[in-house]
C-alpha positions in Angstrom: 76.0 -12.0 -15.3 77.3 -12.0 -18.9 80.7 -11.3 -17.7 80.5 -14.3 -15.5 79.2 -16.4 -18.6 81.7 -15.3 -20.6 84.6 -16.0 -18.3 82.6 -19.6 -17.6 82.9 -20.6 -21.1 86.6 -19.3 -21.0 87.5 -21.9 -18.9 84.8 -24.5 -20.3 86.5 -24.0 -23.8 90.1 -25.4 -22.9 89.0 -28.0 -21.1 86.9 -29.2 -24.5 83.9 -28.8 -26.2 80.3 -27.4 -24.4 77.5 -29.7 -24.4 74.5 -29.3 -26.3 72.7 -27.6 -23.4 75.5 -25.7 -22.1 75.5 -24.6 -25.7 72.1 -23.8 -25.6 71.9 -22.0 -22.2 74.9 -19.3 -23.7 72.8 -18.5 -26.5 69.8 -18.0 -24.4 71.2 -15.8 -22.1 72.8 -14.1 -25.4 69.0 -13.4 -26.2 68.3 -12.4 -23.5 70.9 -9.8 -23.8 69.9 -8.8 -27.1 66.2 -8.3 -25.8 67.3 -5.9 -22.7 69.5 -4.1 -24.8 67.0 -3.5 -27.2 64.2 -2.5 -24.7 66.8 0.0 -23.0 67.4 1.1 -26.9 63.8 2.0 -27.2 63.8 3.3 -24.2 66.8 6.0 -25.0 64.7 7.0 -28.6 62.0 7.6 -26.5 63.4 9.3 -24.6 65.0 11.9 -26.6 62.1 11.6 -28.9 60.2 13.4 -26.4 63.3 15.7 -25.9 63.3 17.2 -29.2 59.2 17.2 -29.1 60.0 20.0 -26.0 62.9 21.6 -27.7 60.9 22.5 -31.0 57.7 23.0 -28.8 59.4 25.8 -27.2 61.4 27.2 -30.1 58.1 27.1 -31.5 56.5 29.7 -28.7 59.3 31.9 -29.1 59.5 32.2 -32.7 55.9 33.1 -32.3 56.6 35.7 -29.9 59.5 37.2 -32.2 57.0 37.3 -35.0 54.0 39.1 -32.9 56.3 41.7 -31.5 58.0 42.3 -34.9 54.5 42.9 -36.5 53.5 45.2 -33.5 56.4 47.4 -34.1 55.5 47.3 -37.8 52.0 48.3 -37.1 53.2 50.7 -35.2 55.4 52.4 -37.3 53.0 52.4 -40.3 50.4 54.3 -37.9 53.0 57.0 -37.4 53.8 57.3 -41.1 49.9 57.5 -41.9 49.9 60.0 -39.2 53.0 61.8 -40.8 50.6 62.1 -44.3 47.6 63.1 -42.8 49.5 66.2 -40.6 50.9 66.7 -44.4 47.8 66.9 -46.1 45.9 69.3 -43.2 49.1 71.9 -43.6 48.8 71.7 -47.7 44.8 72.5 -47.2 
């Protein structure tokens, strides 16, 4: 539709001037133009909005996951150096 306004006025324009409504019907449509565009603007933010909510989301779970397994193995080999000193202090009895 704007393509067909646009080529309209084209040939409007070297024939003369446009008339007060035919004026007034371009920039209406060129409103309405602005308006979709805007609402399918809104649309795209939301949409990767929501994106980057996931994204972080699961980056989230998995730093998480890192974190409890790197503690685990920490734990871990803190037990076996306790149990090192212990084994160290029955031989030196």
């Amino acid at each position: 539709m704007c393509v067909c306004v646009f080529l309209w006025t084209r040939v409007r324009l070297k024939d003369g001037r446009l008339t007060a409504d035919e004026l007034n019907s371009l920039i209406a449509h060129a409103h309405r133009r602005i308006e979709q565009l805007e609402r399918r603007l809104e649309k795209q933010r939301t949409s990767e909005r929501t994106h980057v909510e996931g994204v972080l989301g699961q980056q989230r779970q998995e730093h998480e996951l890192l974190t409890e397994e790197r503690l685990k193995q920490e734990r871990e080999k803190m037990q076996d150096e306790l149990g090192v000193i212990r084994q160290q202090r029955v031989c030196l009895r």
